[in-house]
Backbone bond lengths (Angstrom), bond angles and torsions (degrees), N, CA, C in turn:
res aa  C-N    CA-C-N  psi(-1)  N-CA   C-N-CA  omega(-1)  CA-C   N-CA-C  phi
1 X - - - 1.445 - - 1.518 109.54 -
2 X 0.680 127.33 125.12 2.334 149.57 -167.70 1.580 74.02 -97.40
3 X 1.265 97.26 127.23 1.667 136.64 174.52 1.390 104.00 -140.87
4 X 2.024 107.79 133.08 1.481 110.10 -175.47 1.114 89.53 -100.15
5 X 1.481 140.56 141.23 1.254 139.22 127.05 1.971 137.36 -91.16
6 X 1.060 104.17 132.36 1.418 78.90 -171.54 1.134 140.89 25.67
7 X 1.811 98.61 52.25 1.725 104.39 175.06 1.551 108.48 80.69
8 X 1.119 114.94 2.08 1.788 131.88 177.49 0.973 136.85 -112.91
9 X 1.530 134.62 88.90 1.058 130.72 -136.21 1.614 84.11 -91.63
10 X 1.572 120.35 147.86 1.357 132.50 -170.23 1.930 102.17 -128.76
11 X 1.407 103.73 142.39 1.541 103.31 -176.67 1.816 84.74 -133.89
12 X 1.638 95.23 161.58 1.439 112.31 161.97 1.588 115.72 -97.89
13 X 0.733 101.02 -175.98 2.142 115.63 -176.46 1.490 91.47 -59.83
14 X 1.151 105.54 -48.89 1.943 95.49 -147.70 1.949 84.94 -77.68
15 X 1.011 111.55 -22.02 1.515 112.34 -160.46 1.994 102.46 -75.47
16 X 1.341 100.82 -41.50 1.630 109.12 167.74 1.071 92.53 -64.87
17 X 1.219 131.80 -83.75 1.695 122.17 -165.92 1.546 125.31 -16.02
18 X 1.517 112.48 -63.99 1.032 115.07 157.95 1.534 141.54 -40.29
19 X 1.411 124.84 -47.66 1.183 141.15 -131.75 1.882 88.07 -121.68
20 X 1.087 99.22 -32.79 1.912 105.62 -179.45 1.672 115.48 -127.79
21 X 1.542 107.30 -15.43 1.490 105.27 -177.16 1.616 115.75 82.87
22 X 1.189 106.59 -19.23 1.259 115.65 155.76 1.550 124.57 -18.61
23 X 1.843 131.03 130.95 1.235 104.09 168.54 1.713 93.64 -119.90
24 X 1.660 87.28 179.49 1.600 97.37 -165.75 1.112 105.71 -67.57
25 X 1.450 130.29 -47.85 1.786 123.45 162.78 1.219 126.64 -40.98
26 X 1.172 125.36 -26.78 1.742 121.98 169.28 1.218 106.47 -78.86
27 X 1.277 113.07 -38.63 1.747 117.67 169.17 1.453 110.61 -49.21
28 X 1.014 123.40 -88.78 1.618 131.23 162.64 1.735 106.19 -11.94
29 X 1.149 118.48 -87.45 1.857 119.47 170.41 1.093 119.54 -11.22
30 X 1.828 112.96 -62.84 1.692 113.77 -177.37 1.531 100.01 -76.73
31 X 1.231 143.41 -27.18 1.463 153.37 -152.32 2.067 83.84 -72.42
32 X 1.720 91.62 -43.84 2.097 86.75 -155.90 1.631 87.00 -84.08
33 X 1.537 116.60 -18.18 1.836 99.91 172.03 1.108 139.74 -87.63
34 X 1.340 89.14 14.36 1.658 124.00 177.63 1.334 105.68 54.10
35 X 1.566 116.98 53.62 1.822 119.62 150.82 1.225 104.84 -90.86
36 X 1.303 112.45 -57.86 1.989 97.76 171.11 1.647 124.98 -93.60
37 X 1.062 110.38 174.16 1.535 125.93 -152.99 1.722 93.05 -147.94
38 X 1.399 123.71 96.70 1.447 124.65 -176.57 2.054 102.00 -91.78
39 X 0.830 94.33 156.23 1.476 103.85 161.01 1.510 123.27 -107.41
40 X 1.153 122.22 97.83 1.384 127.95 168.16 1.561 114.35 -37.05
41 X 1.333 125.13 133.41 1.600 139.44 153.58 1.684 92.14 -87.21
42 X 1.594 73.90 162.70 1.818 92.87 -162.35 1.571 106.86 -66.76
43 X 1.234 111.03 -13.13 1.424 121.72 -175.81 1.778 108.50 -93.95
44 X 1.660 104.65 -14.78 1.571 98.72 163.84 1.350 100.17 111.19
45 X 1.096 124.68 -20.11 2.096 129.59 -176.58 1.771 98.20 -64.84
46 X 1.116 100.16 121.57 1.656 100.42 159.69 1.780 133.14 -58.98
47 X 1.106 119.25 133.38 1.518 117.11 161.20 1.354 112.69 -122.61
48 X 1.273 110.18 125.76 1.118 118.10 174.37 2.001 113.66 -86.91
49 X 1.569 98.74 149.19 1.531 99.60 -177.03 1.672 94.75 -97.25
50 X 1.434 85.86 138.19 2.159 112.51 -172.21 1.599 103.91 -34.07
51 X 1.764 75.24 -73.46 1.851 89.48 -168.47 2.004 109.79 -56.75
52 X 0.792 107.33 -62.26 1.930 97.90 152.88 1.481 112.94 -0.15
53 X 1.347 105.95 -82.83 1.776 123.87 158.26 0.859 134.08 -19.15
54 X 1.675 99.07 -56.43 1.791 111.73 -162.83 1.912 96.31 -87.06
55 X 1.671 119.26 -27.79 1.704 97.83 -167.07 1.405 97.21 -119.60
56 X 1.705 108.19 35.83 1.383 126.24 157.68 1.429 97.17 -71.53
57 X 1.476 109.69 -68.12 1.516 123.43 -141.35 1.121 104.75 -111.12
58 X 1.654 117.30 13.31 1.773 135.14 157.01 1.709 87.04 -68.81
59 X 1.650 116.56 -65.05 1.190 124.87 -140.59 1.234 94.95 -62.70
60 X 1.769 116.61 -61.03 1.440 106.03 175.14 1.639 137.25 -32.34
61 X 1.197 111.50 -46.38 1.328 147.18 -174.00 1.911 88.56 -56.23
62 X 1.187 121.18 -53.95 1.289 138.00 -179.14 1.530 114.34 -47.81
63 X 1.740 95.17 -56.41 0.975 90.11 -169.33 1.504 133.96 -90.55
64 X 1.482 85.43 11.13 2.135 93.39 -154.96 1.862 79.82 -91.68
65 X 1.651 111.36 -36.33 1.753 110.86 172.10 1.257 106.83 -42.82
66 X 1.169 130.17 -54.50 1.553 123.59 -134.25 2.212 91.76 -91.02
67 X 1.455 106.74 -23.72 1.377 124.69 165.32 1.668 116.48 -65.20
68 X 1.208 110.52 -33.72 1.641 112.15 179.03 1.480 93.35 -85.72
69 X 1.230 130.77 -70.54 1.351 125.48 -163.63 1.906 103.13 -44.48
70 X 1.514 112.18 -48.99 1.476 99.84 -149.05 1.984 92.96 -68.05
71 X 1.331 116.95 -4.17 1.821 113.46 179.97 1.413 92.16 -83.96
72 X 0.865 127.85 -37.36 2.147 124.98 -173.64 1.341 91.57 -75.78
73 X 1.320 164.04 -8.35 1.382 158.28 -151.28 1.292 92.03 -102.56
């Protein structure tokens, strides 16, 4: 269920999964390398914020380019 918060649109695990393929263990990994920042429900389930998501896997996306080009150089 997509919950706005303060202008923040918030997803759960299964909801990244879906929507990016994402799994909850890679979630967790960047969460302990401190790229994401989840928001706890009172019951303790994580939501992650979208845009979080989206210039996560911009950055990656960035960086694996700038890694192919510098092997063709």
């Amino acid at each position: 269920m997509k919950k706005v918060t303060e202008d923040r649109e918030l997803l759960s695990t299964k909801e990244i999964y879906r929507i990016y393929g994402l799994s909850r263990y890679a979630l967790i990994i960047w969460e302990r390398q401190g790229l994401l920042h989840p928001i706890r429900t009172p019951g303790g389930q994580r939501r992650y914020v979208k845009d979080e998501i989206d210039e996560l896997l911009q950055l990656k996306q960035w960086k694996q380019r700038v890694k192919q080009n510098a092997k063709t150089s």
